[in-house]
N, C-alpha and C positions, 0 to 999 in steps of 0.2 A: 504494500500500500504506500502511496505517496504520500508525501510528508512536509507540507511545505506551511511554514508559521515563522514566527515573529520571536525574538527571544524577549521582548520587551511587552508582548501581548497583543500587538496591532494585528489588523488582518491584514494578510498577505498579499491582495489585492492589490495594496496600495502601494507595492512592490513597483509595476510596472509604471508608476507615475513617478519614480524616483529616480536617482543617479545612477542606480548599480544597474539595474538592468534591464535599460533600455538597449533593444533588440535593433538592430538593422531592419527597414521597412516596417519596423514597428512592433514587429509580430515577433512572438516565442513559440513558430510553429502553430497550433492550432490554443495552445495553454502552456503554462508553467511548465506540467507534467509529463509534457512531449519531451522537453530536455533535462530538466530535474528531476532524478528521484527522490532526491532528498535535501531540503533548506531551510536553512536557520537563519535568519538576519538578525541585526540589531539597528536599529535606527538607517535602514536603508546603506547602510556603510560598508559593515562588515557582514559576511555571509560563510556559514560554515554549507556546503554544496558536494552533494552524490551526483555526478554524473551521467547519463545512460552512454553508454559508447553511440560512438557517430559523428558527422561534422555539423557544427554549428557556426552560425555567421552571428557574428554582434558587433555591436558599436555604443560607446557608452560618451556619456558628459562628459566624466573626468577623467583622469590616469586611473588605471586599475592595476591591482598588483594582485598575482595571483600566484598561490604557495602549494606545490603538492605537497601529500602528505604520504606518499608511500612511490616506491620507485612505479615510473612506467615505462616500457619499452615503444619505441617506433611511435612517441608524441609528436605530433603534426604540428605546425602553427604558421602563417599566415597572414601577409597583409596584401589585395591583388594592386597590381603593378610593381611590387616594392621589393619582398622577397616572400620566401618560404624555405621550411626546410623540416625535414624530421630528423628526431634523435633520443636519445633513449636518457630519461629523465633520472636522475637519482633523486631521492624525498627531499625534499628542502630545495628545487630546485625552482626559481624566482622568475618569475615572467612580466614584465612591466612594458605595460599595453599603452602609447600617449592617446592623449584627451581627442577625443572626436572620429579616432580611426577606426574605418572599419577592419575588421579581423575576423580568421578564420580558427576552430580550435576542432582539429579530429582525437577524442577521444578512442583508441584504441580500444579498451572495456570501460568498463564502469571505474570511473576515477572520484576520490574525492581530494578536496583542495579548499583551501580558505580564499575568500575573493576578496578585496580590498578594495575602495574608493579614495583614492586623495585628492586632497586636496590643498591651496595652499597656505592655507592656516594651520597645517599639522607642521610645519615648517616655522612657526612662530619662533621657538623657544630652541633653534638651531640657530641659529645666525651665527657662530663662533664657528660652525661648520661648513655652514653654507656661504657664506661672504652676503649673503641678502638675495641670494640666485634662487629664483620661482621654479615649479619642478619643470617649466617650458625647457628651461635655462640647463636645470642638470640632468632631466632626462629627454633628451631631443630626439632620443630615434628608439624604438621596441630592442628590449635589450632580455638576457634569458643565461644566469649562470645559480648554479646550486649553492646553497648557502647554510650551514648545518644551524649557524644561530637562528637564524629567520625560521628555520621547522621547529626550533625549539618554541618561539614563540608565539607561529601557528598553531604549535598544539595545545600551548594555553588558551589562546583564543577559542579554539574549538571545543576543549571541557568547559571553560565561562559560557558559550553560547547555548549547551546542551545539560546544561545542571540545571537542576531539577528545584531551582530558586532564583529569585528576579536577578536580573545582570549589576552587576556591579559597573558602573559609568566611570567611577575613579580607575576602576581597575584595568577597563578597560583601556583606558585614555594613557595610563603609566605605558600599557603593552606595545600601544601603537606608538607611541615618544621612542620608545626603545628601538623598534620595529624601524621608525623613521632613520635612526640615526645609522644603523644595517644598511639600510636602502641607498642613502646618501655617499657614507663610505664605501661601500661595496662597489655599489653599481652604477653609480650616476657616473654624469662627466668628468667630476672631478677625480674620483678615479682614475678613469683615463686618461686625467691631464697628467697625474702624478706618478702613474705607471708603475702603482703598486696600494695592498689592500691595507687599510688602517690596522686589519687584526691580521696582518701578517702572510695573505693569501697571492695568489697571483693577479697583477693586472688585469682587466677587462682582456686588451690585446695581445697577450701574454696566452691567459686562457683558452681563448679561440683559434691561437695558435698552436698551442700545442694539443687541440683536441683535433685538430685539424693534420698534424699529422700523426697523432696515433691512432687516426680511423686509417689512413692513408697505408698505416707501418703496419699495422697492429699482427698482419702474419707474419712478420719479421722477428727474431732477438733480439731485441731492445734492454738495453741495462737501464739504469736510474742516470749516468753518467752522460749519456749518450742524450736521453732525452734532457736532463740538464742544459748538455753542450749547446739542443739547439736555441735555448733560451738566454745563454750563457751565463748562467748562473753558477753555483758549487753544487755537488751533488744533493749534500745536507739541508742547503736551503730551498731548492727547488722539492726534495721528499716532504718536507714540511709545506711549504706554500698549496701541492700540489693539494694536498689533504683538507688543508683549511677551505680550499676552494672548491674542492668536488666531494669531499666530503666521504672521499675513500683515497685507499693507493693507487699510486700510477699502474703498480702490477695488479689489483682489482680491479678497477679498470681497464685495462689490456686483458685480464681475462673473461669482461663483458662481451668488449665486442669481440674477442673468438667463440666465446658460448652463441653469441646470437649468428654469428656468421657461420659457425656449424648445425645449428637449428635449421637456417632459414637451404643451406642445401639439403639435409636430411631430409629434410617437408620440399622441397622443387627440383632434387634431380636424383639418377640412378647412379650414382659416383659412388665409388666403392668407400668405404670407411675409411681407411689406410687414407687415401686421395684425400681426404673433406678434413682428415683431423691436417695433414702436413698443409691443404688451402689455408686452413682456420689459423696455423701458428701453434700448433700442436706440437711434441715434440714425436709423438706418437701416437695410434689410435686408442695404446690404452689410457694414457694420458687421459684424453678425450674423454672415452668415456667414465674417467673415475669425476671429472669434475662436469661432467653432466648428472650423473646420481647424486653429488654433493650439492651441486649449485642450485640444479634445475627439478630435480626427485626425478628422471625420467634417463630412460639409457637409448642408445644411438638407436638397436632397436624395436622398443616403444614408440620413438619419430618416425623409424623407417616403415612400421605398420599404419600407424597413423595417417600418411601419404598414400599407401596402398590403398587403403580403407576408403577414403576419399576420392579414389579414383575410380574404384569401383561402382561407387554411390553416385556419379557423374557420367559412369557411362549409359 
């Protein structure tokens, strides 16, 4: 059953007349319930949100920030004419949408995430940070990295919205001041101007660069040292950076995308095992499959049936 209410007690209705989720052409589908399974607001602002898998087109007032809460793979997002791209999300990973744009979001499966509205009086009590810059100013283009504090305090957000006693406003307002100051450091322009994170993480440019080539490498032998070098950093401070930033290790990471690059042949071609693990950056098939049963609970072949099965069911 769908679930969609107020944390404050208003009717939910009154949702679509507000900042957060106003729809492109207007419309949310036929109802709410077409794209949410499940939502919690509070004052129009903040939204703790079940997603049904699928794509959705929106466009909202303000900046919207939006927080997973749990890894998803092959997340889609979307602005037309401008870019796009999919990639595989880990929890805490941050998406900040500017004011007025229309966007695209494919939920893979059923996803949840906390939605955010700013605006620019949450910026009041920054200015030691911001130099006086409105979020036009520090966040000028849709921007998208993992951020493990920001999940922490998504998911405070998320038990205040869905406890079972009226919301707390102070509490609320301390979360997102905190929330802002993440945002600001992390992710905005200044950031990028400074080419490096206040809590010690990678750049903006940094970031996108080296995820850029470990999807590129990722079959390759890559040391800690190596992808360092391309950053030119030490090895110690890039292991560190790397983590604050994605909120895993470079080598967890690198064995994402060979788990999913050996998935997605298991599931689309006839290629022998031996082949698909040395493709993925295996060192061998058993390899392979021991961190398929660890990673994913499923072995090479449980996918390879899986495909058959399917193929069958098609013909």
């Amino acid at each position: 059953m769908n679930n969609l209410f107020t944390a404050n007690g208003e009717d939910h209705a009154a949702i679509s007349q507000g900042i957060l989720f106003r729809e492109a052409d207007g419309q949310l589908n036929s109802s709410f319930s077409d794209t949410f399974k499940n939502l919690v607001h509070y004052n129009n602002q903040i939204a703790y949100i079940v997603s049904h898998s699928g794509k959705f087109s929106c466009e909202h007032n303000h900046y919207v920030v939006i927080i997973t809460l749990a890894a998803i793979k092959d997340l889609h997002w979307s602005l037309p004419g401008k870019f796009g791209e999919s990639f595989d999300a880990p929890a805490g990973s941050v998406l900040i949408i500017p004011q007025g744009a229309e966007y695209v979001m494919s939920w893979p499966i059923e996803t949840d995430y906390i939605q955010i509205a700013l605006d620019d009086g949450l910026l009041g009590d920054l200015q030691d940070i911001t130099g006086g810059l409105s979020l036009k100013e520090l966040f000028p283009h849709p921007t998208r990295l993992p951020n493990p504090k920001a999940l922490l305090i998504a998911n405070l957000l998320r038990a205040e919205l869905l406890k079972n006693a009226p919301v707390s406003a102070g509490y609320i307002k301390a979360l997102l001041s905190v929330l802002m100051v993440q945002l600001v450091q992390n992710h905005s322009f200044l950031r990028a101007g400074s080419g490096r994170q206040e809590s010690g993480g990678l750049s903006y440019q940094a970031s996108r660069r080296i995820e850029a080539y470990l999807r590129e490498n990722y079959m390759r032998k890559l040391s800690i040292s190596k992808m360092a070098d391309i950053l030119g950093v030490s090895g110690g401070h890039f292991l560190t950076s790397f983590r604050e930033s994605f909120g895993q290790t470079p080598h967890q990471f690198l064995l994402m995308l060979r788990l999913n690059a050996a998935e997605e042949m298991l599931l689309g071609s006839d290629i022998c095992l031996a082949e698909i693990a040395d493709r993925a950056g295996f060192s061998s098939q058993s390899h392979m499959t021991t961190a398929l049963k660890k990673c994913r609970m499923v072995t090479p072949g449980e996918l390879r049936r899986k495909r058959l099965s399917a193929v069958k069911t098609h013909k």
